[in-house]
N, C-alpha and C positions, 0 to 999 in steps of 0.2 A: 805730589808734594813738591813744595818750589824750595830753593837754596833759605829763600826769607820764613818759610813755614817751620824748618826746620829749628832745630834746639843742638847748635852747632856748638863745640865749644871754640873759642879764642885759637887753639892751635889748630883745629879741624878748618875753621873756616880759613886760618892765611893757607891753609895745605890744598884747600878747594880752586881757590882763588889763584895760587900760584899753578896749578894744572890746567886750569883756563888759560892763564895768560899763557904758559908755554906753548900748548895747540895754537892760543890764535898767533904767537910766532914763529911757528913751524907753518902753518898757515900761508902768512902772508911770503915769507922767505921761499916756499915752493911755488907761488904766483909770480914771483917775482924772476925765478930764476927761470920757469916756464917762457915770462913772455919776455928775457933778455935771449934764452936760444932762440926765439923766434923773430927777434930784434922790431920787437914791439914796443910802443909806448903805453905810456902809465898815468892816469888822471890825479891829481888832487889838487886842494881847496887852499887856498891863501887863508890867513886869519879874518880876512873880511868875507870870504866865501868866494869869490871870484877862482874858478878851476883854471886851472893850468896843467899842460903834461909834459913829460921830460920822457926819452929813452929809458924802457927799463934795465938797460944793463947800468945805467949812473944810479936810478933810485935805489936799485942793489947794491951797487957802492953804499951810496949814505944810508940805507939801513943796516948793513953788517957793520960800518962803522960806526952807529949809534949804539947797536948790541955788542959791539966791543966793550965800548964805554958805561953798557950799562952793565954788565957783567964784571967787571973789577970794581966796582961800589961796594 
């Protein structure tokens, strides 16, 4: 049975949805911090798609400072 099959109600489903999004923040926050001790870089995509990589100890900077920011909302 999928998330969409289900008969969620309005509170059950932001309750689903917010426990997804937490793992895949804990998620990425442990990739990232993995491949900063290993002073590894990190790929991502520009808005036109064009990939670029930066040091993952910087893209750890700017995600923990994102999730600062998103957390006092």
């Amino acid at each position: 049975m999928t998330v969409l099959s289900m008969r969620m109600t309005e509170r059950e489903y932001e309750s689903y949805f917010e426990r997804v999004r937490r793992g895949l923040d804990r998620s990425v926050e442990k990739i990232l911090r993995q491949k900063a001790l290993l002073d590894r870089e990190v790929v991502y995509a520009r808005p036109d798609g064009t990939p670029f990589t930066m040091p993952a100890s910087e893209a750890l900077n700017v995600y923990l400072a994102g999730k600062g920011e998103r957390l006092k909302r």
